[in-house]
N, C-alpha and C positions, 0 to 999 in steps of 0.2 A: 215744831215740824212745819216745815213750810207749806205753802198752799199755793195754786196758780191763783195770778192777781187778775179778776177782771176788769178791764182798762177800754176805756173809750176814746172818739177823735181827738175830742180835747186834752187828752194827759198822754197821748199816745209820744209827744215830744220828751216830757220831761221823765216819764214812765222805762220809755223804750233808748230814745237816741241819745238820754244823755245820762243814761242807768253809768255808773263804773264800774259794772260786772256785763259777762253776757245775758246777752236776753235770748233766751224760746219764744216768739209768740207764735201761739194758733190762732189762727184765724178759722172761725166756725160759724157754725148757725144750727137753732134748734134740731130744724127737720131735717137737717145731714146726718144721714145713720153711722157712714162710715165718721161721722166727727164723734159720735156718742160712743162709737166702737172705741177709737183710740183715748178719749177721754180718761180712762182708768190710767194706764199708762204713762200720761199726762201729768194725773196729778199723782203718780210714782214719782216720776223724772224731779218734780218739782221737790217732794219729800226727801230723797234720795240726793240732791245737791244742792238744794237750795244756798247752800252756806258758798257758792262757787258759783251760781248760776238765778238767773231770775227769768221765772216764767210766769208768761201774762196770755191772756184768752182777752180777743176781740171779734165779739158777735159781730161779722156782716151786713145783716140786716141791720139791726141799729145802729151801725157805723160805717156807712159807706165813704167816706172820702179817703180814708188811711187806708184800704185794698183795694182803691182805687189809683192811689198813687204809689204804690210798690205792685201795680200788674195782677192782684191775685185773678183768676179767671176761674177756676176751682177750687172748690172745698172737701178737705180739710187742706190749706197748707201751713205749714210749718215753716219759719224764717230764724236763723240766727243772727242778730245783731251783735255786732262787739264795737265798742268807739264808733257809737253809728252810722256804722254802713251792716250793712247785708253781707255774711259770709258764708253763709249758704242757706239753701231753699228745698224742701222738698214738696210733692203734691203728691196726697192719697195715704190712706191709712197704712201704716207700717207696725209691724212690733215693735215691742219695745226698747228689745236689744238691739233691730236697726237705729232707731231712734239715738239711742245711746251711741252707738257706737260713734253717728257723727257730731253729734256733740263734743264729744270727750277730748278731739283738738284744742279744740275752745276752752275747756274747762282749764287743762293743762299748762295753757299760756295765760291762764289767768291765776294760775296760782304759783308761777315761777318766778 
């Protein structure tokens, strides 16, 4: 069963951009409630597709240069990379089934 991978500035290259599946990352931080809120969730998504999909969690506070150079401004955001680039972005706790839902482009063309 898969797990979200926690991943930092340093691995966030070979981790994230040059994963060959998509990647989820959250980008979080302890004392963000709504990040602790979707966390369960989180590591559903991760359980739930891992075999299609990689999801990584990078704390903010210890990792400031990687949300600084992909713009995060709030937290929680959520980023999809595929062939790294960014394919979509969301900001702010969601359900799960939103969560999923946009994903699941991504998954689909990754298993065609």
């Amino acid at each position: 069963m898969a797990e979200p991978i926690n991943i930092s500035d340093d691995v966030f290259e070979n981790e994230v951009l040059q994963s060959d599946q998509p990647v989820l990352v959250d980008f979080w931080a302890e004392w963000c409630g709504p990040c602790r809120m979707i966390a369960p969730a989180v590591k559903e998504i991760a359980a739930d597709h891992g075999e299609q999909l990689k999801v990584v969690k990078l704390d903010i506070d210890a990792n400031p240069m990687t949300p600084g150079r992909y713009g995060v401004m709030s937290i929680p955001t959520l980023m999809v990379f595929k062939d790294g680039q960014v394919v979509d972005r969301w900001v702010g706790a969601q359900p799960k089934e939103a969560m999923v839902a946009r994903i699941t482009p991504f998954l689909e063309t990754a298993t065609a």
